[in-house]
Backbone as JSON, one array per atom type, in Angstrom:
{
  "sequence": "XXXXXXXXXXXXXXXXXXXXXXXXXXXXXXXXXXXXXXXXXXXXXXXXXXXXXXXXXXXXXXXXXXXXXXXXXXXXXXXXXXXXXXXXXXXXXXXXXXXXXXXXXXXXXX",
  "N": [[7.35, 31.57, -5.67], [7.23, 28.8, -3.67], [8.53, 25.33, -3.75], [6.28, 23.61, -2.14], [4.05, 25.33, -2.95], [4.07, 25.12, -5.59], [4.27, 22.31, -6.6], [1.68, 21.71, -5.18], [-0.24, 23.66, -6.56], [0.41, 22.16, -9.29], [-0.81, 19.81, -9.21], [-3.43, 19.97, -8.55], [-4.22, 20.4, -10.84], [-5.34, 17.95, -12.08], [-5.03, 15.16, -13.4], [-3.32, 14.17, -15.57], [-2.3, 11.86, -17.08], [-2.73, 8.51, -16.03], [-1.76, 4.86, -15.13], [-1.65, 1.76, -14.32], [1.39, -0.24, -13.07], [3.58, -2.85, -13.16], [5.78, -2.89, -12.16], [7.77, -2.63, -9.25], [9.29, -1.58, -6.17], [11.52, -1.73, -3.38], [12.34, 0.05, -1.57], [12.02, 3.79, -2.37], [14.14, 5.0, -3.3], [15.68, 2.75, -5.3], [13.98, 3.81, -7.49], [15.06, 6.18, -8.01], [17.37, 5.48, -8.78], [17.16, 4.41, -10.74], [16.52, 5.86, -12.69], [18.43, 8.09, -12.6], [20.16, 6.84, -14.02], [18.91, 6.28, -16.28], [18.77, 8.49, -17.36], [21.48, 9.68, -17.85], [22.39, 7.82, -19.23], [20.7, 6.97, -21.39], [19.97, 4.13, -21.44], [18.14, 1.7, -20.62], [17.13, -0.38, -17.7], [15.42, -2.57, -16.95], [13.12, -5.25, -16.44], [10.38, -5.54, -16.88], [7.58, -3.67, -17.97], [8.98, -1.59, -19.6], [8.71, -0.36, -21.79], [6.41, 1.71, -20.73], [7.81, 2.95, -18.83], [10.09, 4.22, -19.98], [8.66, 5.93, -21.87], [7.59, 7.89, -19.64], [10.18, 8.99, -18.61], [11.44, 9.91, -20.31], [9.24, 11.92, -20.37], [9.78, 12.91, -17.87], [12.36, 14.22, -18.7], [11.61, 16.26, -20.29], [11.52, 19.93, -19.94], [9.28, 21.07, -18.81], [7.41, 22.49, -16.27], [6.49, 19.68, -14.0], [5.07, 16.93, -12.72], [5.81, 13.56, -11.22], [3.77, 11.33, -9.92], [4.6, 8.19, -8.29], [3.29, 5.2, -7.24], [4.25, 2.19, -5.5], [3.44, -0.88, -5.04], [2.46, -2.09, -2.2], [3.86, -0.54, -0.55], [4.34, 1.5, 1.8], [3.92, 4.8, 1.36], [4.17, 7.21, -1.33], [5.81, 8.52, -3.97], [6.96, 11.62, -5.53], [7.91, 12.85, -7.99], [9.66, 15.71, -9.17], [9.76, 18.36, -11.68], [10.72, 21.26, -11.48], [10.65, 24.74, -12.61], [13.31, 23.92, -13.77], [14.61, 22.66, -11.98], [15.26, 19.38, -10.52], [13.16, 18.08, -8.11], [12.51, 15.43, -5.58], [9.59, 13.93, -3.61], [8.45, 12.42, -1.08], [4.94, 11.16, 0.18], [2.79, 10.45, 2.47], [0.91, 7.09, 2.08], [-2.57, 7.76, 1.52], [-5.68, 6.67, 3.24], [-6.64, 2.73, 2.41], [-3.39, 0.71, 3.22], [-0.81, -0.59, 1.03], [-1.79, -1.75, -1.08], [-2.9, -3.63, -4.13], [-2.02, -3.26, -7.12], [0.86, -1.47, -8.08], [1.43, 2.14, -9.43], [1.59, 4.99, -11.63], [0.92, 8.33, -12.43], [0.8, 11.6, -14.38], [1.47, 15.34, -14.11], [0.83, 18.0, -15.03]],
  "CA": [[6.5, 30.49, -5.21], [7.96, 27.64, -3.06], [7.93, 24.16, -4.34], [6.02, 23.05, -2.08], [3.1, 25.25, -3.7], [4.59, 24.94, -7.26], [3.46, 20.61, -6.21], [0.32, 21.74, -5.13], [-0.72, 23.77, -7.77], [0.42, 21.42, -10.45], [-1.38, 18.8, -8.82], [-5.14, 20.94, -8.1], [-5.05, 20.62, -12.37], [-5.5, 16.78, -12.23], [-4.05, 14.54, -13.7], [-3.1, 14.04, -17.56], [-2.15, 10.36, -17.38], [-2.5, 7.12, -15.25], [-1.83, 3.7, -15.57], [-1.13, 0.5, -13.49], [2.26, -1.08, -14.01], [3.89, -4.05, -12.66], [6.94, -2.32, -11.65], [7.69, -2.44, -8.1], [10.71, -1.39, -5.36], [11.46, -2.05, -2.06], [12.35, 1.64, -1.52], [11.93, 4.37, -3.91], [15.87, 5.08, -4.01], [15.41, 2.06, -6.39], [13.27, 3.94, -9.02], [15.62, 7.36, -8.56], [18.87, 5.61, -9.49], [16.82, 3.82, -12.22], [15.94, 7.6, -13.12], [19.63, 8.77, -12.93], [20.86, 5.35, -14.79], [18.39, 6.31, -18.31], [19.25, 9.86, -17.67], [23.17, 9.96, -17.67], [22.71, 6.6, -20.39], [19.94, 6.62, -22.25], [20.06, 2.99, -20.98], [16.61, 1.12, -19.23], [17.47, -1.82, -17.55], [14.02, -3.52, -16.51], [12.68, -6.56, -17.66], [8.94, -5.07, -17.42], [7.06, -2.4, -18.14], [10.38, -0.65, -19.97], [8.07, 1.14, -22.75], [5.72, 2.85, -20.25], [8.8, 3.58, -17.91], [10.9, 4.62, -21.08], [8.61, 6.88, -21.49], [7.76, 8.27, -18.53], [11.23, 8.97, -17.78], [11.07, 10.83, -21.64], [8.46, 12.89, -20.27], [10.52, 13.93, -16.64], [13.36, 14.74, -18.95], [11.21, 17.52, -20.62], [11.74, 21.46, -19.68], [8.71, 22.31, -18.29], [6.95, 21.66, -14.91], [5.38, 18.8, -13.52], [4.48, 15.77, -11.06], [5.19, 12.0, -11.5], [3.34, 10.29, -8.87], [4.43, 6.86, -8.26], [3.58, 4.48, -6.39], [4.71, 0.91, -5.74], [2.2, -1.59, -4.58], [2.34, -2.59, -0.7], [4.64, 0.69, 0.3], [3.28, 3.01, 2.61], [4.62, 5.97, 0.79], [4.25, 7.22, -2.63], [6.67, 9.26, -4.54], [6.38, 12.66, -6.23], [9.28, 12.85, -9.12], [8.97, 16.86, -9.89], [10.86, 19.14, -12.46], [10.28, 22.93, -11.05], [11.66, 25.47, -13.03], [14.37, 23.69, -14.19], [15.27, 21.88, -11.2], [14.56, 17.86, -10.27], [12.63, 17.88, -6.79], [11.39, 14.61, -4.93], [8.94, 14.27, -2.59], [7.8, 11.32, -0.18], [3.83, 11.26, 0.83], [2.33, 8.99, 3.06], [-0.28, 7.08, 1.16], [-3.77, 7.8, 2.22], [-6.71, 5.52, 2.51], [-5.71, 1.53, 2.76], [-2.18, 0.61, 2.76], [-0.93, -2.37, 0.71], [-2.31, -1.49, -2.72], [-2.33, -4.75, -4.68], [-1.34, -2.83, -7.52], [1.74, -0.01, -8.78], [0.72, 2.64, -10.3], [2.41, 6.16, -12.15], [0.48, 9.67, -12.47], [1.3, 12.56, -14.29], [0.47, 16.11, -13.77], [1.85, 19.12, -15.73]],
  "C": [[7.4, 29.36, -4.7], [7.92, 26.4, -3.31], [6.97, 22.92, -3.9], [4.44, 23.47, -2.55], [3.21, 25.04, -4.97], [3.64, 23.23, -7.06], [2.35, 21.56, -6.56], [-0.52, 22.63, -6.04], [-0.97, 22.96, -9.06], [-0.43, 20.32, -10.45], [-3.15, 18.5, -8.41], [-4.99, 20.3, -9.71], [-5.16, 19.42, -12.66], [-4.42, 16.26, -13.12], [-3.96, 14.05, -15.37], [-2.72, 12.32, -18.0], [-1.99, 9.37, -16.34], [-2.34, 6.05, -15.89], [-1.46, 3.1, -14.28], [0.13, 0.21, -14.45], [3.11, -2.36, -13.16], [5.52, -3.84, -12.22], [6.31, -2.03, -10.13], [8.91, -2.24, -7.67], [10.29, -1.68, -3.91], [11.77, -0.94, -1.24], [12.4, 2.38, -2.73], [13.25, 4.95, -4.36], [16.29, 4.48, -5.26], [14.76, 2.87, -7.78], [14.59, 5.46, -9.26], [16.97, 6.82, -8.95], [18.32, 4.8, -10.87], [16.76, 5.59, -13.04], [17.39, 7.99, -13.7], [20.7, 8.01, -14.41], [20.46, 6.49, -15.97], [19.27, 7.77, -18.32], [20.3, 10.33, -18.45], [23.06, 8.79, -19.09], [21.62, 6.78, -21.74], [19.19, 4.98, -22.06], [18.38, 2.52, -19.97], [17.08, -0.14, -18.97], [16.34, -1.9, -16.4], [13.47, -4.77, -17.57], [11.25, -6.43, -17.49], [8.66, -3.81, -16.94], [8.19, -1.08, -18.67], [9.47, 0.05, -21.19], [7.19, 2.05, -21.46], [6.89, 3.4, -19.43], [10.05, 4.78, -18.64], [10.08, 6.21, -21.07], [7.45, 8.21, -20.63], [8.96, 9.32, -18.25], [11.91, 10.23, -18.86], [10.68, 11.91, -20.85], [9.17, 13.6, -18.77], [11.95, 14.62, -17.63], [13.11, 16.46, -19.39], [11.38, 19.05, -19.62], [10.36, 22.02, -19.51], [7.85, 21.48, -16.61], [6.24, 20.9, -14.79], [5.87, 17.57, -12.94], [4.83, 14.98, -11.85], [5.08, 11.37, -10.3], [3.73, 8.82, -9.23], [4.47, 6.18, -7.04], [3.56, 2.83, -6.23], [4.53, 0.1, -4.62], [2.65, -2.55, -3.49], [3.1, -1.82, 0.29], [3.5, 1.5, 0.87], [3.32, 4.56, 2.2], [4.52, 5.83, -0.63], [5.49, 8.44, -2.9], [6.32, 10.32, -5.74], [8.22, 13.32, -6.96], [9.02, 14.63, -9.27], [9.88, 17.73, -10.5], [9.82, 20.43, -11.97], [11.07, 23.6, -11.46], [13.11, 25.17, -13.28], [14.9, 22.36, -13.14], [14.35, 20.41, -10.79], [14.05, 18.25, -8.19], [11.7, 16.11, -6.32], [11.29, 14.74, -3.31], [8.37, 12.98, -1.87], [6.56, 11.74, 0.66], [3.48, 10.04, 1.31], [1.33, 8.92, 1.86], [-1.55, 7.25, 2.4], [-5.19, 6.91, 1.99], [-6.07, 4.01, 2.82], [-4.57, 1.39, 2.25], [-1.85, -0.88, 2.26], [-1.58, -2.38, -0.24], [-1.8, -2.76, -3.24], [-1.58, -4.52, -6.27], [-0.21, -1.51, -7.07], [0.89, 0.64, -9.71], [1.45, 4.14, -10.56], [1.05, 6.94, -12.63], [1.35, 10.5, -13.34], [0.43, 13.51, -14.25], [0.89, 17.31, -14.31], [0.78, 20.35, -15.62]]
}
């Protein structure tokens, strides 16, 4: 299976957790070296929303597949974090619908 149906499967079974969070970037390069930072450290350096991001970032570390949608409120693009069979995959979607969301907001989807 190719990952880009591995996504779309994982993503047909809805979604297991949302929230709004007050975390924002100005590109999403920003959230993947925050990603690589905890990874390689253990380390969160945010001054909000560091428990839901904590863990979050917990739950991409896990060994089995699935989605973290995020997206960060007035980008045109959301971000799709995804562990597939072992391996880290991201993905850049346009957003659909109005752009300029007054909130952020994180998905998951396993």
């Amino acid at each position: 299976m190719s990952s880009v149906e591995a996504i779309r499967s994982i993503l047909s079974r809805g979604c297991t957790m949302a929230s709004c969070i007050r975390l924002t970037v100005d590109h999403y390069g920003e959230v993947l070296a925050l990603w690589r930072s905890y990874k390689n450290t253990g380390k969160l350096l945010l001054a909000s929303d560091e428990r839901i991001t904590r863990s979050i970032f917990d739950f991409h570390k896990v060994d089995r597949d699935h989605v973290i949608l995020y997206y960060s409120k007035g980008q045109p693009r959301s971000i799709l974090m995804c562990r597939l069979g072992g391996r880290y995959v991201n993905v850049l979607l346009e957003t659909v619908g109005p752009r300029g969301g007054a909130v952020s907001c994180v998905a998951t989807y396993v």
